[in-house]
N, C-alpha and C positions, 0 to 999 in steps of 0.2 A: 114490421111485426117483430124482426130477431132484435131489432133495435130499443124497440119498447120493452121488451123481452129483458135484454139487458140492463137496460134502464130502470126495470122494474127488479130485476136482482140484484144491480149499486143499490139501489135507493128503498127498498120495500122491508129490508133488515133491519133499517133503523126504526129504533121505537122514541115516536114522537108523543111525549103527552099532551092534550088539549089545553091542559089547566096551564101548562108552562110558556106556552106559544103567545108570546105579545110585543111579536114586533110588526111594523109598519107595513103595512100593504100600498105600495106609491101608486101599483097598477093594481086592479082589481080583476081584471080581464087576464091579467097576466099567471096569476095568482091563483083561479080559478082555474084554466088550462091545465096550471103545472099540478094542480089536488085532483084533477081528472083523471090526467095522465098516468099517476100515482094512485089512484083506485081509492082515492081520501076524499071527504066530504069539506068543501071547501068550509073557513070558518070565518067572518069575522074578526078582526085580532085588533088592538089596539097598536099603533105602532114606534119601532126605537130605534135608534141609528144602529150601526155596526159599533162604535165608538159614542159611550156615551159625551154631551157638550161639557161634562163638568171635569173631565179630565183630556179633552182634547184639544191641541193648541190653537187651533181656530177658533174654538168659542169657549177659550178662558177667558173670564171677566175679572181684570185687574179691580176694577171696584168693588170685587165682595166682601172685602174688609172693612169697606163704608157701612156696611148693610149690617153686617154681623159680629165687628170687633176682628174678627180674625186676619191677620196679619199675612199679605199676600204669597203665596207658594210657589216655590221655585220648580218648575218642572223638573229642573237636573237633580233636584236631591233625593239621594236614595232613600226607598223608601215611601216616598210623595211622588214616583213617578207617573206615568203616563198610562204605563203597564198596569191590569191591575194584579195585586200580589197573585204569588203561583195557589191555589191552595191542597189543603194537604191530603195526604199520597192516597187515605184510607178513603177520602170521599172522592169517586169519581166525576171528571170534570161532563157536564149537561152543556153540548154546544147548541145554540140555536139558529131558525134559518136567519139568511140575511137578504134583504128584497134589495135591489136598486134599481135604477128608470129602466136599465138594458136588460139584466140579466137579473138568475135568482140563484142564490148560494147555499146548498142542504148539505149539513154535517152528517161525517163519516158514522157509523155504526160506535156507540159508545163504548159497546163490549170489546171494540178491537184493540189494538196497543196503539198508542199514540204516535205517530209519524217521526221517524229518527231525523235526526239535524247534526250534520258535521261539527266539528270542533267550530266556537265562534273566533274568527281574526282580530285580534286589535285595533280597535276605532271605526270596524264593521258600519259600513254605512249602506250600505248595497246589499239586495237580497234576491236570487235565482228563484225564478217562477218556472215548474214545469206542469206539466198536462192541462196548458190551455186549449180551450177549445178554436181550430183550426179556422174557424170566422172570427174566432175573438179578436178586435181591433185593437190601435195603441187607444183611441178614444173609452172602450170598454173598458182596459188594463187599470188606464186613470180613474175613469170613476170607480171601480171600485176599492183601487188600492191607496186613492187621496184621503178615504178617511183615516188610513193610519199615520197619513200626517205630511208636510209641505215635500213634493216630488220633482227632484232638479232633475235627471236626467230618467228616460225609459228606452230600452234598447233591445227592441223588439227584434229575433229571429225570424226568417220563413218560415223554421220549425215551428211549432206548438211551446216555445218556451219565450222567454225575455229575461234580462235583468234590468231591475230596477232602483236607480239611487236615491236614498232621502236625505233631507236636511240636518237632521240630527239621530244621533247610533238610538235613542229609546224607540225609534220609530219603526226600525226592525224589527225588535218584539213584537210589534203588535202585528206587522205582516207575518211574524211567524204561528200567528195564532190562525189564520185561515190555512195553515197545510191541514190537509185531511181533505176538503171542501170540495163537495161537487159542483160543477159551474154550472149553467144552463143557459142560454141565452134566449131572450123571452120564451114564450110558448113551445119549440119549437121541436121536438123528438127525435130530430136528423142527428146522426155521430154526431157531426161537424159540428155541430152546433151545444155539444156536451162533453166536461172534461174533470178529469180528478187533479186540484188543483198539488204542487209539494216544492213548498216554500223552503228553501234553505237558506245559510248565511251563504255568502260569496266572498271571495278575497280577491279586492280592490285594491290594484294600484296606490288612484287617487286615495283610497279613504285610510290606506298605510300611510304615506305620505303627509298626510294631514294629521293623525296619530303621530307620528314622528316628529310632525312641527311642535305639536303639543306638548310630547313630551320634551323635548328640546328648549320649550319654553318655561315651562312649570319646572325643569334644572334650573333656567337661569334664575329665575325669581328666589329658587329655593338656595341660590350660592347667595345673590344680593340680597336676602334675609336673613344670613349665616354673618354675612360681611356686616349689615346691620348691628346685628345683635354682637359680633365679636370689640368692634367699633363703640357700640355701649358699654361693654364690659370693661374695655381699655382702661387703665388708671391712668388718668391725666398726665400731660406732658408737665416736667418742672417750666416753672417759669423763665424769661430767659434773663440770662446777666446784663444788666448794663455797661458799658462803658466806662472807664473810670474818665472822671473830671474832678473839679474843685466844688462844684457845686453839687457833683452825687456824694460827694468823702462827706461832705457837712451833712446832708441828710442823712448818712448812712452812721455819721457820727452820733445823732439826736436819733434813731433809729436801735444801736446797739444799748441804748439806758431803758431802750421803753420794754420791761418782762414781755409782752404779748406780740413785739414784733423781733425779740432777740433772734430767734429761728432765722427767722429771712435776710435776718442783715448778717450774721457769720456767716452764711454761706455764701453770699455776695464779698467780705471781706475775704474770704479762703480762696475765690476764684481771683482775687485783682491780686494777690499776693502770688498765685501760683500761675500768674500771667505774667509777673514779673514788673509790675506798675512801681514797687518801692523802687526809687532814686532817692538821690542827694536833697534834691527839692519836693520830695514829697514823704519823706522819711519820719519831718516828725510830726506829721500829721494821721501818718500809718501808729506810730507809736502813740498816738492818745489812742486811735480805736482799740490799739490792742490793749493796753491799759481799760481801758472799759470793759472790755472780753475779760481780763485780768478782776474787776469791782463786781461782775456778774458769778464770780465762784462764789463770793462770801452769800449772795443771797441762795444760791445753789442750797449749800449747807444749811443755810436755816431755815428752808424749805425741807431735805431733807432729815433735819432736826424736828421739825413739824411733824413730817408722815411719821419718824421711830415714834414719837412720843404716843401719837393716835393708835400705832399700832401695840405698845404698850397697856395701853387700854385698853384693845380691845381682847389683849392676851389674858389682862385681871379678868374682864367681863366672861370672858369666855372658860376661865378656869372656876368662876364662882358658879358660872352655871352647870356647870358639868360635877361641884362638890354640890350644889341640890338635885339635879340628877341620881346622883351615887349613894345620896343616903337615901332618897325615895325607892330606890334599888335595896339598898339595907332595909329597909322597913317591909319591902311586898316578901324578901326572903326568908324575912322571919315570921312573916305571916303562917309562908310555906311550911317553915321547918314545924312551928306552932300546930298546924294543921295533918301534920304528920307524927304527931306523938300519939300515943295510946290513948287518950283521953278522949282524943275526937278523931282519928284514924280508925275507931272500932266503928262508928255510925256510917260512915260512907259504902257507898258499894265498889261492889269490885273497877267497875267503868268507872268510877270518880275517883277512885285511889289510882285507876292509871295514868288519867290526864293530869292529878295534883303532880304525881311524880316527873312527868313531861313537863309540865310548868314549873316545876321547881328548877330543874337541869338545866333548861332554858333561860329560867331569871337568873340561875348562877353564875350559868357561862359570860350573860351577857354582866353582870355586876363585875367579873372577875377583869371582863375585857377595860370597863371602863374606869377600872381601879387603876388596871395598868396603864391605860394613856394617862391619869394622873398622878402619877408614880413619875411617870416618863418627862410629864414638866416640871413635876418640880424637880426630877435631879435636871434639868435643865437649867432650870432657875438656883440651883444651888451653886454649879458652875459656872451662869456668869456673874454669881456674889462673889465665889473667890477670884474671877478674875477680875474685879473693881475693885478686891482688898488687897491685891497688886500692883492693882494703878496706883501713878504717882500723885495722884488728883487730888488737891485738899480738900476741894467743896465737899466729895464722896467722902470723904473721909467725917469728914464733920456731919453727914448724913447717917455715916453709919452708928456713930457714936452716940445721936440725938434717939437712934430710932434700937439699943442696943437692948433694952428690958424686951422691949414690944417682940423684937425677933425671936428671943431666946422662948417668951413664952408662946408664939405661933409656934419655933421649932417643934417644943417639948409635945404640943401639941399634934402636930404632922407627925411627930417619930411616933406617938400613940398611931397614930390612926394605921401609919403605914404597919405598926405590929401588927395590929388587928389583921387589917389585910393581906401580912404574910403569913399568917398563922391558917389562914382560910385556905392562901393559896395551895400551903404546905398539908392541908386536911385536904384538896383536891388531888393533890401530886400523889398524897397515898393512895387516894381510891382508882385511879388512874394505874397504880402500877400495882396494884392489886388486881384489877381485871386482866391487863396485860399476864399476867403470871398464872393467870386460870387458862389463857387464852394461848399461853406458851408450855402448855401441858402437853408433855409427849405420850402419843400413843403406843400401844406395841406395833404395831407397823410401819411408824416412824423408825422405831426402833433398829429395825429388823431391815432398814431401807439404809441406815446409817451402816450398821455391821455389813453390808454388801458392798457398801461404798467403800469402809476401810479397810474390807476383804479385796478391792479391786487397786485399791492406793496401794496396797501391800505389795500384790502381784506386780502392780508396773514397777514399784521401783528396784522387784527383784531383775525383774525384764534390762532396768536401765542398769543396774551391777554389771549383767552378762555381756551388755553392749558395752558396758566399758575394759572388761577383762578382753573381751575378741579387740578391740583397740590397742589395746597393750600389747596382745603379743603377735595383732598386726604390724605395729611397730617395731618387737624386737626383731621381727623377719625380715623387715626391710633393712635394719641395720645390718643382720647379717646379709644378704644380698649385697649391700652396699661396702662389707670387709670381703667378699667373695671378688667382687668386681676391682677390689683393690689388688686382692692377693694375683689375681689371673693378668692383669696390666703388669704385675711385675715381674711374674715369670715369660712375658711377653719380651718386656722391655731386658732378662737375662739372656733367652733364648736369640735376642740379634746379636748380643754381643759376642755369644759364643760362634756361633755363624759369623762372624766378623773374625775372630780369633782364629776358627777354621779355615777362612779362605785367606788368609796370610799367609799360615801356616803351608797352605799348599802351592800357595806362589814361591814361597823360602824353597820348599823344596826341587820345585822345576829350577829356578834359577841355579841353583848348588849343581846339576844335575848327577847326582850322586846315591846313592839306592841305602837305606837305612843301616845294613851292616858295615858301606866303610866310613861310615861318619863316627866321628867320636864323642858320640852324643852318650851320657849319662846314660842310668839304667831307669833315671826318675821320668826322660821325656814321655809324654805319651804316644803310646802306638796308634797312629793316625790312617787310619784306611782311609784311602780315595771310593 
């Protein structure tokens, strides 16, 4: 009765709906007991595996892309797993029961918190079953934990727990979805026979180890895909040098005349020369090839007479488009200017007279710009006319003289244009340093920041006067110090000499041994006290 009792307190909280309930009844009798037991009117139900067939590995059908187009699905891809997606946080998850031959499996109370799950391990393959029921056998465990997918190893405790390994890590998810799970094993009401299942990850030896190999492997492949690809990129090795002979010299002979294989044979010539192949008998044979190296400059030159002349060309071309460019620029400016005289400057409104004036500034600028890159070639072109009427060259000479009217009236022509365009320039430079000059207008504040400053310019370099007077006659102090130190060394250097003249004197005297009155010493000697 305490039994039922509790069984009827696990299990009498959860609110099962009728309308929701349609899975599989295998036993019918079994089924009925357990809705007794529970105080619920047995129902009917239509029934569904734990694991629908259309996402489980046992009864994927490789051929559904026969049937329907669709292109077979990888279990391993994220996304397309096994698992179905979590879903989201605000609808709460509806478990349903789960019937199998042995036992019957009734989800926890939905209103409670979902069952906490350790950190998952790396390459997790294995998953810790606890609060099995105490009869539960390893045959029970299988059935009903092979629906989440193929089961290498189960290693069942005496306790109430097991762990158990699958074949691949998405199949752990799906054993994590029966934690919560009450067990029951057929009909039967005894404890033993009734358990609160709680699925966690486990951390597997083997299944680190095998994560390891993997990873270990997905490096190599990922280094020999790098070496791939570096290996592609490589710029091809030169080709290698031949050997010199008589009969490489003669190919490489007909080799150096042909334009389109010159490349390859001077560098083949450069290597047997700097191999040291030239001798006595192979000398003038060396000397035609370089002689050909020597016949291959002149077409050099007139290849690169080709490109100057093309690019000549395309310097005309390019300056003619750029003098219709600059007058199409001329003409929208006068538009502008047109459009801004009094005549039709009174009709517009305010908003169109600001953007003419923006359009105009803008056409200016950019006319003014492309004035001056044409400015710019032709003193280009001016300079290198004078320096061809330097050259000693008759042909240019005889060119210039044919073409000497034509010049002078393009000049006169160019010198117009360029006035125009300085004279524009020089109407921009004024207005230009006329806003400058509004914009360099000083305030009284300005003012008044300037008198502070050459109130404080004032002050320091009274500051730096006074530092230099204390300078000065820090120095004449040292000087006198330095005649002080003079003067006292020589009264130093007097006072031994006299002390030398005194102790003479008093040696003279003990020698004589004779006492000051009978010597017949002057009245000028000095009176010498001992």
């Amino acid at each position: 009765m305490m039994a039922a009792g509790k069984a009827a307190d696990g299990l009498g909280s959860i609110a099962i709906d009728t309308t929701q309930l349609n899975m599989s009844v295998t036993d019918p009798t079994a089924w009925a007991t357990a809705m007794n037991n529970l105080g619920m009117v047995p129902v009917g139900l239509p029934g569904q595996q734990l694991v629908s067939d259309s996402i489980c590995v046992p009864g994927f059908d490789p051929g559904l892309n026969m049937m329907t187009g669709i292109t077979p699905i990888n279990p391993m891809i994220p996304g397309l797993g096994l698992v179905p997606p979590p879903p989201p946080t605000e609808v709460a998850v509806v478990k349903e029961i789960i019937h199998c031959k042995s036992c019957t499996l009734f989800p926890q109370n939905p209103n409670l918190p979902p069952p906490s799950t350790r950190e998952r391990p790396p390459g997790c393959k294995t998953v810790f079953v606890g609060g099995l029921p105490e009869n539960a056998t390893e045959e029970i465990i299988q059935e009903v934990f092979e629906q989440c997918g193929d089961i290498t190893a189960i290693r069942k405790s005496k306790k109430n727990f097991c762990h158990i390994r699958f074949a691949e890590e998405f199949m752990v998810d799906k054993a994590i979805y029966l934690s919560g799970y009450r067990m029951r094993l057929g009909s039967s009401t005894d404890k033993k026979d009734s358990g609160r299942l709680h699925v966690d990850f486990a951390q597997a030896r083997d299944d680190f180890y095998e994560w390891e190999c993997k990873q270990r492997m997905r490096a190599r492949e990922e280094r020999h895909r790098r070496k791939l690809e570096e290996d592609r990129l490589r710029p091809p090795s030169p080709p290698a040098i031949m050997h010199y002979s008589e009969h490489e010299a003669t190919l490489l002979a007909e080799k150096l005349k042909d334009d389109s294989k010159f490349s390859e044979a001077i560098t083949v010539l450069l290597s047997w020369i700097e191999r040291g192949e030239v001798n006595r008998r192979s000398a003038n044979q060396f000397y035609s090839m370089v002689q050909s190296a020597n016949s291959h400059v002149r077409r050099l030159m007139n290849e690169k007479a080709t490109h100057e002349q093309e690019m000549e060309e395309a310097k005309e071309n390019f300056k003619n488009a750029l003098t219709g460019i600059l007058t199409q620029f001329e003409q929208i400016v006068a538009v502008f200017n047109a459009s801004t005289r009094q005549k039709a400057w009174d009709h517009f409104s305010k908003a169109q007279r600001k953007n003419i004036d923006i359009w105009r500034k803008h056409s200016e600028e950019l006319r003014n710009a492309q004035s001056e890159q044409l400015m710019g070639i032709r003193r280009e072109e001016e300079m290198e006319m004078s320096d061809d009427e330097n050259c000693d060259s008759p042909t240019k000479k005889m060119r210039v003289d044919e073409s000497a009217l034509a010049a002078q009236a393009y000049a006169l022509k160019e010198e117009n244009d360029s006035l125009r365009w300085q004279l524009d320039a020089y109407r921009n430079e004024v207005e230009l340093l006329k806003q400058e000059k509004e914009q360099l207008f000083r305030t009284e504040e300005n003012l008044t920041k300037d008198q502070q400053l050459q109130f404080l310019r004032q002050t320091m370099q009274g500051m730096q006067q006074q530092l230099l007077t204390i300078q000065e006659e820090l120095n004449s102090k040292k000087s006198e110090l330095e005649q002080a130190k003079e003067e006292q060394s020589h009264t130093q250097a007097l006072l031994k000499v006299l002390q030398e003249q005194l102790k003479g004197t008093k040696d003279l005297v003990e020698t004589n041994g004779h006492s000051h009155e009978d010597t017949n010493l002057g009245p000028d000697w000095p009176q010498i006290i001992p």
